[in-house]
mmCIF file of the C-alpha atoms, coordinates in Angstrom:
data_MODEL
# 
_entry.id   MODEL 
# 
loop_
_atom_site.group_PDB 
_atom_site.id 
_atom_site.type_symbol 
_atom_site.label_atom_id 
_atom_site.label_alt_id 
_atom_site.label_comp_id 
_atom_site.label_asym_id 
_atom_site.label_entity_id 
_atom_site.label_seq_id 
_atom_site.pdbx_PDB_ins_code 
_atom_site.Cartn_x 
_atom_site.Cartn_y 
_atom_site.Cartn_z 
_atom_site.occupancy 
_atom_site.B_iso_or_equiv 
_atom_site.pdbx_formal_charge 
_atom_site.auth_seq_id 
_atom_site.auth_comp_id 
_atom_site.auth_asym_id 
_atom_site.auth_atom_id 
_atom_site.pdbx_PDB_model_num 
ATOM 1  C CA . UNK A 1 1  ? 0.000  0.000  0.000  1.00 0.00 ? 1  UNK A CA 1 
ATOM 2  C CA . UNK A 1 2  ? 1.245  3.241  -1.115 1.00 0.00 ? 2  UNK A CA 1 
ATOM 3  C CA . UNK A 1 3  ? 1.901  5.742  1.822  1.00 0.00 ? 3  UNK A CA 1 
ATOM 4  C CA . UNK A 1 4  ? -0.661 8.845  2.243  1.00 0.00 ? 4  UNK A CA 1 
ATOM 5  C CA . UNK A 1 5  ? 2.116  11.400 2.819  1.00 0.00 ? 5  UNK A CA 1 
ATOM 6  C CA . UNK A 1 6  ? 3.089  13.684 0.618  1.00 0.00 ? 6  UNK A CA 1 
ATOM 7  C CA . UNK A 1 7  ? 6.170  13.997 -1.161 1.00 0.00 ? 7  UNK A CA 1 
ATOM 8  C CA . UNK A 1 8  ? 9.084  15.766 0.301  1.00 0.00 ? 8  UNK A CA 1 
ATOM 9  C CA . UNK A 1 9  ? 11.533 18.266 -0.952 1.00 0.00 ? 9  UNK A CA 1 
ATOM 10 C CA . UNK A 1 10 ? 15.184 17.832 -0.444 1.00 0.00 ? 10 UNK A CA 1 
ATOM 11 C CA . UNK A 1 11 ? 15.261 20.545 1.879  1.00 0.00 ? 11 UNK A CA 1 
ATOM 12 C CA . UNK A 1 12 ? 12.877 19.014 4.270  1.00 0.00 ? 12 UNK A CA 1 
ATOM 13 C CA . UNK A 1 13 ? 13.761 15.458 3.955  1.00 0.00 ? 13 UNK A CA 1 
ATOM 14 C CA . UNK A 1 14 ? 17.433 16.845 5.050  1.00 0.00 ? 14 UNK A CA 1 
ATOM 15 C CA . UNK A 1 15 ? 15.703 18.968 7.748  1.00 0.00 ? 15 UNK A CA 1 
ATOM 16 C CA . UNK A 1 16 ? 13.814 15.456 9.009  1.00 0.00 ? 16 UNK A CA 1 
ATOM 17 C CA . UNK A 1 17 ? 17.294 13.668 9.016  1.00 0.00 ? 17 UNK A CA 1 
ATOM 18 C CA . UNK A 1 18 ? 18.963 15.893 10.964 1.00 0.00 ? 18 UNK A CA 1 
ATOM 19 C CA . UNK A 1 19 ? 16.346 15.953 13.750 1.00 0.00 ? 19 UNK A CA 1 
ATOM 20 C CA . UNK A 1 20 ? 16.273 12.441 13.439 1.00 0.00 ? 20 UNK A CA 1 
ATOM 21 C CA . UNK A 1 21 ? 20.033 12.094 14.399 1.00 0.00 ? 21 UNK A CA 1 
ATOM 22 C CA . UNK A 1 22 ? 18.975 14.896 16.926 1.00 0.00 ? 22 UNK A CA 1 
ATOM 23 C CA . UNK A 1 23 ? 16.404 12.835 18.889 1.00 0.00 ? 23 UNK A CA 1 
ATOM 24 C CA . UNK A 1 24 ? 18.355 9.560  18.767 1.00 0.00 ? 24 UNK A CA 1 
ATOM 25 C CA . UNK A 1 25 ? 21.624 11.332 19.630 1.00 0.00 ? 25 UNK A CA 1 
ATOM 26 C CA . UNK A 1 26 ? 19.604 13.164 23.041 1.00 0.00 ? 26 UNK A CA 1 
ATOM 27 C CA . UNK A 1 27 ? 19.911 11.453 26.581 1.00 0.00 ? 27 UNK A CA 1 
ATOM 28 C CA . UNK A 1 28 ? 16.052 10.861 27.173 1.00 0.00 ? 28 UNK A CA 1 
ATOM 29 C CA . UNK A 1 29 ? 13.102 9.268  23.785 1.00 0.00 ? 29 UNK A CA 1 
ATOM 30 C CA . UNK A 1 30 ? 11.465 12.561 24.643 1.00 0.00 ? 30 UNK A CA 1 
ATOM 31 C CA . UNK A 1 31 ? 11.019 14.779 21.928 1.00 0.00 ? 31 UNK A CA 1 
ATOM 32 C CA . UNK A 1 32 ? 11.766 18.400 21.868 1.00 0.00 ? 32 UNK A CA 1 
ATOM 33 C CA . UNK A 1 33 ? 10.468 21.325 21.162 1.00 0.00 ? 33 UNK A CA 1 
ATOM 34 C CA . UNK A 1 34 ? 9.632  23.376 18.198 1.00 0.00 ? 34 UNK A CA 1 
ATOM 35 C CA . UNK A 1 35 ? 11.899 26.021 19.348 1.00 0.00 ? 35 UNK A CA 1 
ATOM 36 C CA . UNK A 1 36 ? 14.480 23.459 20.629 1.00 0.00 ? 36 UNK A CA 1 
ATOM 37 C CA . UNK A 1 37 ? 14.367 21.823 16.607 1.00 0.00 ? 37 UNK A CA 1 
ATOM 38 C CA . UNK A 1 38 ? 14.861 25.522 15.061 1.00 0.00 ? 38 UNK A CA 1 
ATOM 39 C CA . UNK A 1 39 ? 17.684 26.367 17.519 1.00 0.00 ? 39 UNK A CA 1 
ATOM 40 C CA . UNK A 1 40 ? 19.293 23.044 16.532 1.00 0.00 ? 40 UNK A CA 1 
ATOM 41 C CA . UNK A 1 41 ? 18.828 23.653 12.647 1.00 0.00 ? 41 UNK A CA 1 
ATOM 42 C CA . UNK A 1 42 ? 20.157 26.634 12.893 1.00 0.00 ? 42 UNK A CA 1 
ATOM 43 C CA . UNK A 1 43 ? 22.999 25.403 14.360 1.00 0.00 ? 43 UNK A CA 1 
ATOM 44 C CA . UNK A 1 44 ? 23.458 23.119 11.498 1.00 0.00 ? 44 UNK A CA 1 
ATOM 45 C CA . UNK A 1 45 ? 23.344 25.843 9.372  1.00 0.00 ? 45 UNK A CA 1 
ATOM 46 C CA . UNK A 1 46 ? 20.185 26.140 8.341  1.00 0.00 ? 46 UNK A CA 1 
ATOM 47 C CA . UNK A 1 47 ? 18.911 29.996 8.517  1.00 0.00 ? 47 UNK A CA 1 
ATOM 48 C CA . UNK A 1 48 ? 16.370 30.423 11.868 1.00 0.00 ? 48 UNK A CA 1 
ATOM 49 C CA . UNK A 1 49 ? 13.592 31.104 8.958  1.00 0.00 ? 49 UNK A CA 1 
ATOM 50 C CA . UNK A 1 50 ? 14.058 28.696 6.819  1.00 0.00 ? 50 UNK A CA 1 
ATOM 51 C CA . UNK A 1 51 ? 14.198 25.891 9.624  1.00 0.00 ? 51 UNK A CA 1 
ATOM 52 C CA . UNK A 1 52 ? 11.009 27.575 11.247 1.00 0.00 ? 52 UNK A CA 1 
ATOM 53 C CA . UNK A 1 53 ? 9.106  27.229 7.591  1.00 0.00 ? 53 UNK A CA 1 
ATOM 54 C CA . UNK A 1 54 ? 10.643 23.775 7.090  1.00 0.00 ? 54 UNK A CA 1 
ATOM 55 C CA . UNK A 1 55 ? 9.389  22.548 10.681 1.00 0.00 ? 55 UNK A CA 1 
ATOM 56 C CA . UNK A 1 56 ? 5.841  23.908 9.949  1.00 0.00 ? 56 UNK A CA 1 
ATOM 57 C CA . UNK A 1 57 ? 5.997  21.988 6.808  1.00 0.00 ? 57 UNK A CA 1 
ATOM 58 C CA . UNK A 1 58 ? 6.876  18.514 7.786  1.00 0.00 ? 58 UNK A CA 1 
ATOM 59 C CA . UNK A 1 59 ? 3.980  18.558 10.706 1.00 0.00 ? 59 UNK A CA 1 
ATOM 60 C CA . UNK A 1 60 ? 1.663  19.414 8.345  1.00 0.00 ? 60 UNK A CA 1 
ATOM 61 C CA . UNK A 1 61 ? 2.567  16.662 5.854  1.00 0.00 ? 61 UNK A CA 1 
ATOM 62 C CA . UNK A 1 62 ? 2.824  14.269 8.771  1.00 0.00 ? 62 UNK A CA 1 
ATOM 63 C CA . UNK A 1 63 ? 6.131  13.479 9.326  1.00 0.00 ? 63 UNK A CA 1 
ATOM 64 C CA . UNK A 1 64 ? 6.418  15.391 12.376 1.00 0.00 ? 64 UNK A CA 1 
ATOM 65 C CA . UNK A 1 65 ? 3.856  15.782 14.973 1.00 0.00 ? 65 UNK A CA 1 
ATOM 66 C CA . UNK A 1 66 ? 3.205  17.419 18.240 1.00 0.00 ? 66 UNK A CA 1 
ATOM 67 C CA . UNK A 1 67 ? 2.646  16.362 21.929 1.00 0.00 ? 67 UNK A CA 1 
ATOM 68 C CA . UNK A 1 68 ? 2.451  18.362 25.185 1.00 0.00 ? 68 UNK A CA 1 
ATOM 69 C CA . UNK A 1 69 ? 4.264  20.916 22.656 1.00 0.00 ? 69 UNK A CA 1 
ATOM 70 C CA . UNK A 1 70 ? 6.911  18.532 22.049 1.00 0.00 ? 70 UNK A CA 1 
ATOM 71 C CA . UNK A 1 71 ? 7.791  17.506 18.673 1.00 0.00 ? 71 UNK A CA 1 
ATOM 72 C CA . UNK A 1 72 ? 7.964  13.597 18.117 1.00 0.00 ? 72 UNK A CA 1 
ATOM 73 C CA . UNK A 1 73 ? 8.907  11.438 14.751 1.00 0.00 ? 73 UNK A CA 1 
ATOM 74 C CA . UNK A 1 74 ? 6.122  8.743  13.968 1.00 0.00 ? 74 UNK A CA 1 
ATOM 75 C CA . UNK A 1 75 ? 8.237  5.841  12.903 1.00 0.00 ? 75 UNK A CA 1 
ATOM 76 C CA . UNK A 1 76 ? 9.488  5.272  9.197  1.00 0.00 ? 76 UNK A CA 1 
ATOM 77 C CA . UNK A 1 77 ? 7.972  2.787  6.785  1.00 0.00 ? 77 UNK A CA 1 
# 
């Protein structure tokens, strides 16, 4: 079966690795926040914008979603 999800961009498939090495590479399975994943992007060098629109994008495809404002990844298929 085909997956429902959109399609995405090199930009935010990079953006969804990187927080994906983020989470696994933090002490606790908690995720983090939205303002925790920015500051983190950014530190990657990703501009504070662009990181901020790229976020926003991938929840609303589905490949990142929220929790007691904490941002979690839904496992890969």
């Amino acid at each position: 079966m085909p997956s429902s999800r959109r399609p995405l961009s090199t930009s935010e498939q990079a953006v969804l690795d990187h927080l994906d090495t983020y989470v696994e590479t933090t002490a606790d399975d908690e995720g983090i926040s939205q303002t925790g994943a920015v500051t983190y992007l950014s530190e990657q060098g990703i501009t504070r914008a662009d990181a901020d629109e790229l976020v926003e994008q991938l929840l609303l495809k589905g490949y990142l979603y929220e929790v007691d404002d904490e941002l979690r990844i839904p496992p890969r298929i």
